[in-house]
Every structure is written in C-alpha cells, then in structure tokens.
N, C-alpha and C positions, 0 to 999 in steps of 0.2 A: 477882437478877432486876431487871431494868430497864425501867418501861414507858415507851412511847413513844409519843405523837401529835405533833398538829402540831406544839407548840411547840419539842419537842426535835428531830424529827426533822432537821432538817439536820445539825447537832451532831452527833448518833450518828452519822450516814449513813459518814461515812468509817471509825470506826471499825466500824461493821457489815459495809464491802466488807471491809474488811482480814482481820475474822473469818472471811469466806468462803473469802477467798482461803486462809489457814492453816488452817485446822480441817480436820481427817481425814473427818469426815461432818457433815451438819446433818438433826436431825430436826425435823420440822413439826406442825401441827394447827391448826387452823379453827373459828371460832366462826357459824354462820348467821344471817339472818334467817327463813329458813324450811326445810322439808323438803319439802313438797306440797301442791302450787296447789289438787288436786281428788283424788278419788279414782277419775278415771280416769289418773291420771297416778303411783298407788299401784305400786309394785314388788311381784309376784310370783315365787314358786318356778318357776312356767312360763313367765316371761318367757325369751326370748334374751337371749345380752349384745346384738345390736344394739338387741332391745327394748328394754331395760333403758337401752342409753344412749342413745334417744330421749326415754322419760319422764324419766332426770334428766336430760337438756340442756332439755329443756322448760322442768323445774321452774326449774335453778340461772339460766337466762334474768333471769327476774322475781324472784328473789329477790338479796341482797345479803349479801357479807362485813362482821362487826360487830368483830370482834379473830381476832388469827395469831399463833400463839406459833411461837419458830424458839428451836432450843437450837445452841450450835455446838459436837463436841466435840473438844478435839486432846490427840494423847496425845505427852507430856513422854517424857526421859529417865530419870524415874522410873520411867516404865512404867504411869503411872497417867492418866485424863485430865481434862482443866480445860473445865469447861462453862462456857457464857455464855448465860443465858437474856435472854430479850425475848418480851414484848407490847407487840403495836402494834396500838392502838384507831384503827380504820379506818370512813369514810364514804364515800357517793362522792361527786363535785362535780358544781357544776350551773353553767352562765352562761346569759346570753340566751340566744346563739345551739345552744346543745344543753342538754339534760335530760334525765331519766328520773326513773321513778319506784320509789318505796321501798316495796317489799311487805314487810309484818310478819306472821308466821301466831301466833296468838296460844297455840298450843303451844311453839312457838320462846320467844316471849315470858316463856312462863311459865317454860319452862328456865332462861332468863336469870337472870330473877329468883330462883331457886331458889339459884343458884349467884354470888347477889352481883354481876351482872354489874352493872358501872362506866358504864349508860347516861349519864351526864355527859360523860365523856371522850370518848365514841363520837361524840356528836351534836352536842357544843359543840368538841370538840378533835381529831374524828377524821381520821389521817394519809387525804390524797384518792387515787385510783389512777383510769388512765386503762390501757384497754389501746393494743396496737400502733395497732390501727382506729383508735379512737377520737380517740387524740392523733396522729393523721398527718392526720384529718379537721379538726382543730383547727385541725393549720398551716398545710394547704393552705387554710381559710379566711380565716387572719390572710394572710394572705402575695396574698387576691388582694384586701385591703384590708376583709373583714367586721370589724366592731367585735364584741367577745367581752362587750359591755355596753351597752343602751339607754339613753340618758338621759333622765328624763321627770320632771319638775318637778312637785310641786301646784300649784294654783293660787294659792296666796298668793305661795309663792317666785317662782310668773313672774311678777305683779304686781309684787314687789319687783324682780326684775330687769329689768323693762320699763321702771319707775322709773327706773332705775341708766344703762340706755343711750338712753334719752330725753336725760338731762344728759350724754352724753359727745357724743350727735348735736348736740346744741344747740355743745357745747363745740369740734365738730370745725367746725361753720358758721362759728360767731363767734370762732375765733381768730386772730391772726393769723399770716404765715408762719413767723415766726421762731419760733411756739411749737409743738415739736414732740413734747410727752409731758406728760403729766400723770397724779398720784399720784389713784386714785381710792378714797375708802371703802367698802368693802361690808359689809353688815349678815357674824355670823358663820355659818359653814358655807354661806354664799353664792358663795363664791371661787370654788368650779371655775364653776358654771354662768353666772357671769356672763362668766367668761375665757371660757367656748364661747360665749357669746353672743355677744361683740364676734368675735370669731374667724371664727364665722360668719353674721353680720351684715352685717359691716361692712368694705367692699371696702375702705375705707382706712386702714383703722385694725387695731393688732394689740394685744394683752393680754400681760401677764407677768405671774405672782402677787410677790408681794413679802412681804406674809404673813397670818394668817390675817382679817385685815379691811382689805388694801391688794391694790391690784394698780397696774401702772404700764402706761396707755393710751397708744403710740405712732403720731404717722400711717408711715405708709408706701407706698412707691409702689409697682404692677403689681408690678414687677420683685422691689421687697425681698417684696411679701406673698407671691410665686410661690414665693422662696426661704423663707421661714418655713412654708407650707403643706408643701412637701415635707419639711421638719427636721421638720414635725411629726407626720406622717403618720409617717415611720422611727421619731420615737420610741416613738407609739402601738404602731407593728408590732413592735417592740422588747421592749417592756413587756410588749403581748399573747403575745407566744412564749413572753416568762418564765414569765409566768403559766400555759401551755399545760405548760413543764417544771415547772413546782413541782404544777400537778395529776396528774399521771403520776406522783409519790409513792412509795408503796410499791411498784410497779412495776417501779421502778428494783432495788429488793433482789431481785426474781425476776429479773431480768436479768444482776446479777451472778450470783446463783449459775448461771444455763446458762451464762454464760460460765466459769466456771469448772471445772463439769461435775464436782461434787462428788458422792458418792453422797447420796440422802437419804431419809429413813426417817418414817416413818407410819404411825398402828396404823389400820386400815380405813379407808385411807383415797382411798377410791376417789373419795367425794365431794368430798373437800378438792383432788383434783387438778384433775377438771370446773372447778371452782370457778377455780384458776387458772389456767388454761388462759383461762377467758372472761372471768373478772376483768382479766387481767395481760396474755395474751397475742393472741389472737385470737379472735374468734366460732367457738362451737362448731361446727366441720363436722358436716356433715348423715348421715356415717356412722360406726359405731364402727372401722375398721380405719384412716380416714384419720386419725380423734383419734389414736388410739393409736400411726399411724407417727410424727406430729407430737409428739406427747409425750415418746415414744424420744427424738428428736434431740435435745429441749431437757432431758428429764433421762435419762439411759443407764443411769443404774444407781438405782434404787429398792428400797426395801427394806419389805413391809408384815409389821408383827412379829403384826398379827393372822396371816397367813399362815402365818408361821415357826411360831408356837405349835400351831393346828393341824396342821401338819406333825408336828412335832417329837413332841406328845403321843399320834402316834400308836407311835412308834419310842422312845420314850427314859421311863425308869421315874419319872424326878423328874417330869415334867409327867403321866403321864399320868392323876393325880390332881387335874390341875386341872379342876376344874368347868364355867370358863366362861373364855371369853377375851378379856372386856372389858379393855380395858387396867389398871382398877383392880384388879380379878383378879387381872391377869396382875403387875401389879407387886408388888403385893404377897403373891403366890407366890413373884416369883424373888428378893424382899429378905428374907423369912424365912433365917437362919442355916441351918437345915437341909438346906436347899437351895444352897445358897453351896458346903458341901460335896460335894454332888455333881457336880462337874466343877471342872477343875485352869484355873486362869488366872482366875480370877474378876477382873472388872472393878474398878480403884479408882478411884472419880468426884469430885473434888472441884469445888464452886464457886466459880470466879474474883471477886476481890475485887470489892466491889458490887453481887454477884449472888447472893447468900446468902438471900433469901427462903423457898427451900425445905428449906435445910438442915433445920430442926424443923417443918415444918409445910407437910401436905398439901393441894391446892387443885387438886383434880378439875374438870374443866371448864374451871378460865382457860388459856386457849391455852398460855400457856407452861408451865406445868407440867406437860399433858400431853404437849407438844412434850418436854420432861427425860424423862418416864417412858417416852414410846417408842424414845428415845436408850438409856434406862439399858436395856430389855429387849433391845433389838438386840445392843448389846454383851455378852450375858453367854450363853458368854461369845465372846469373839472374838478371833481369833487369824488369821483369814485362812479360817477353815473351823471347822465347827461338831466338835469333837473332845470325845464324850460318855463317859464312865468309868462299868463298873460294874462290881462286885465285883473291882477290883483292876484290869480287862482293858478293851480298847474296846468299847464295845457298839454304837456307831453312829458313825458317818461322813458328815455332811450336806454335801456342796459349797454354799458360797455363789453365789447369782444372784442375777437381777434378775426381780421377780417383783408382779404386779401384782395385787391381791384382788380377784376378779369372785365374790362371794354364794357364797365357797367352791369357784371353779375358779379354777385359776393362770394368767394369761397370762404367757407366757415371749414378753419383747422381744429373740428371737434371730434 
C-alpha cells in the first residue's frame, strides 16, 4: 500500500497512469466528510431513485472527499493477479478569487476517528481536486488577466516598504544620468512586496529580486517598462495556470481512468460515484437519468459487488448463508477455506512489491483496503462469467454486466 498526498503526488502520478492504462480492472472506495445536511434530506424506502438522487446530490454538494482508495488489478501469466493499492489523502483548494466551504457532520467525524483516520495528512498534506467547471472557470479567469491572489500588507510592512521607496524616489531625483541601477537592501521576507511596489509605483523605475534581502532598481524608459509590464504579466498568467493545473489534482487520476475506459468495481457504492462525478467531473445535473447517461459514457462498465452478493445469495448455496453484505462480511465470507472450495478458478492475489501493507493486517474503512477487498470479492471468482459448482454439476450461470446499486434495484446501463 502506498499513500499518497501532496508531497508525493507528482512522483506517483505517472506511475499511477501507467497502472491504469495495464491493469485488468481498478476497484475504488471513498472516505466522506458527511452523509446528511438535515433530515429532510434522509433517504427512505419510498423514496424514487429520482428522489433518492436529488437528496444525495443535495447532501454530496456541501459536503467534501477526505481519502480514495483505488487498488489496480492485472492478471499475470501465472494466472494469478498483482494488485497495487493507494490512499490518496484529499482536500479541496481555496485562492482569492474562488472558495468554498468545508462541511464536517460530526457523525462523519466520529467514524473517522473510530477508524484511525490520518486527519494530518488530509488537512496539512491533502492531494487538491478541481472538477471540469471549476478549473475551466479558473483559466478563463487567469487568462483575462484576474490575479488567483491578493496582495495585502499589515501595516508595519507597508510602513517599512514606504521607507524602502521613499530612498529609491529620492535616489531616482538625485542621480545622475549615467547612473542607471542600483542594489537595494530590504528588510527579510520584504522582497516580493517591495518588487510590486517599485513595479507598480513607479513609472520609471523597474525591480528585479536578486535575493532574499536585495533586489536590483533599474530606471527605464516608456518603451522598456511597456516591454517588462507585458513579460510580466505572461509570466504571472503562466504561473497562475500552473497553479490552476496542480489544483485539478487527483482529478487528473479520474481522467485517466475514463480515458482508458477500464471496468471498475465498488461495494455500495452508489455514493462514492455522486461523489465523483461532482468532485472530478462536473456539477451534478438536476436529474437522475441525465447523471446516469453521463456516468455510462465516462465509466461503461461498473461493477457493485454489494449487488453481485445479493444476486448471487439468492441462486448459489455458498452465499446463501451469508448474513449480511457489508463488505467486511462479505470478505470475509468468501476468504474463509471453505468456501474457496466451492467453485473452481478461485482467484490468486498477490501484492506488488511496496504495497504489502495488507498482506497480515486488516484496515476496514481506510479507502484502500476497502478499495483491495472489493477487488478481491469481484474476482472470486472470475473467469469472464460467474460459473458456480455444486455437488459435482453446475448449479448456476450468472452472465457478467454492468450494473449499478440503487437501495437493492439494479440499473442496467444498456
């Protein structure tokens, strides 16, 4: 297992495309900051799905992704498959010119804590995401020259930097022609603001930092400050787009995977898609048939093994003693030996080197190990179609689809 926030995240980034691009299937899971705003926004038995997915687009609006676990699996010439887990501790980003805000439900909260969640990593080191909207609003803003940061001094520092261009005005009066730059001291962590002050100050005069307590004051005429205002502006807009793509983030990892149009798997996880959809992709449409054409296109084939279990437990004798079908259940129903035996092809999973954290040891609730366990129940077992044995003979024949968990109705994206 590997986690991952800001710091590493460029690092992994290529090798995470690369896992998409090869791996057979990738299953998922989602960590929240909440479930429901209010309890008129509570999910019932008699809701519709449209009902149903106006209250959670409601809820998953104002609430935020806190970690995603993604496992990727690909099956070797052994015939067995090499999984690669990741958690990626997720925030969202804020600048001047856009913000939102961070709804915590303190049931949420308590889960977290319940389950050891890593709030450090989340909130001091969390990978940022922007969706489609969002970052296309960004650059259409850099791009008609908004600043993505205000700059705004206490009062002591513009005191001190009043200081600072007071001696360079006096300095641009009384020098003479020949002298056309000088090396100025500035107190430290003064540097940029005093560069933006001569910059835009002072019609004749331009700034360059030199380093953290110099900068070097040039005059310059019309013509050269016209040319330095424009080189400066491009590199602001520059800068500001970088920073517009490094907040788009985790983002980018949903984006490979629709580009690659891998199948991918989920235990109930009706939520966790909402969730990307509005996080990653675009704002929720206002109706459930238009989410769901849009969903189809960007992932095709889904696979909810809460779904499958229910199915299956009702057809097939090894489940149909399972109790319940949480995924902790459900795993470890189908990793008990006894069950291993009843059906032929049983999966062999091993962990890619550096990613060994679960091999001895179970951790329910961090994204990525539930993201491994709904991987491991999908495949068991798998062969291209679900081929169930009993007393020697077949007993059931499940065709694999694409199949989405609506509170125990299947939608079929055919």
């Amino acid at each position: 297992m590997c986690d991952i926030d800001r710091r590493n995240f460029k690092t992994e980034f290529s090798t995470i495309t690369r896992l998409t691009a090869e791996c057979d299937f990738i299953s998922f899971d989602a960590e929240f900051t909440g479930l429901t705003l209010n309890d008129r926004l509570e999910s019932t038995l008699f809701d519709s799905v449209e009902q149903r997915y106006e209250k959670s687009a409601e809820n998953i609006r104002q609430f935020n992704l806190c970690q995603i676990g993604l496992a990727f699996f690909r099956r070797n010439l052994e015939k067995k498959y090499i999984c690669h887990t990741y958690n990626f501790y997720l925030r969202p980003v804020a600048f001047d010119c856009f913000d939102s805000n961070f709804v915590m439900q303190v049931s949420a909260l308590d889960f977290l804590c319940e389950h050891q969640f890593d709030f450090n990593k989340s909130f001091y080191h969390g990978v940022p995401y922007l969706n489609e909207h969002q970052s296309a609003k960004l650059r259409k803003a850099v791009n008609a020259g908004v600043s993505l940061h205000r700059r705004e001094m206490y009062r002591m520092t513009r005191d001190q930097c009043s200081d600072i261009i007071r001696s360079i005005i006096d300095w641009l009066n009384a020098s003479s022609n020949d002298e056309t730059e000088r090396v100025v001291e500035v107190p430290a962590g003064l540097q940029d603001d005093v560069t933006a002050e001569v910059k835009g100050c002072l019609s004749k005069a331009w700034s360059f930092p030199i380093d953290d307590h110099k900068i070097l004051v040039r005059k310059v005429t019309a013509e050269e400050r016209s040319q330095l205002e424009q080189a400066h502006r491009e590199r602001i807009r520059d800068d500001h787009l970088q920073q517009v793509d490094d907040a788009v983030g985790f983002a980018k990892i949903i984006q490979s995977m629709i580009e690659q149009k891998k199948p991918i798997v989920g235990h109930n996880c009706w939520l966790d898609l909402l969730y990307f959809y509005e996080k990653f992709l675009q704002p929720l449409p206002g109706h459930f048939k238009e989410y769901r054409s849009h969903l189809h296109n960007a992932f095709p084939r889904i696979y909810d093994t809460k779904h499958i279990a229910n199915t299956l437990r009702k057809e097939v004798s090894w489940i149909k003693n399972l109790p319940l079908t949480s995924l902790p259940h459900l795993y470890d129903h189908l990793i008990r030996g006894n069950v291993r035996n009843a059906a032929y092809f049983w999966p062999r999973i091993e962990f890619a080197e550096g990613h060994t954290k679960y091999v001895k040891e179970q951790h329910f609730h961090e994204a990525g190990f539930d993201a491994y366990c709904s991987g491991f129940c999908e495949s068991c077992p798998r062969t291209g179609s679900y081929q169930i044995f009993k007393n020697g003979g077949a007993h059931a024949y499940v065709p694999r689809t694409w199949l989405l968990i609506i509170y125990g109705r299947s939608c079929h994206f055919e």
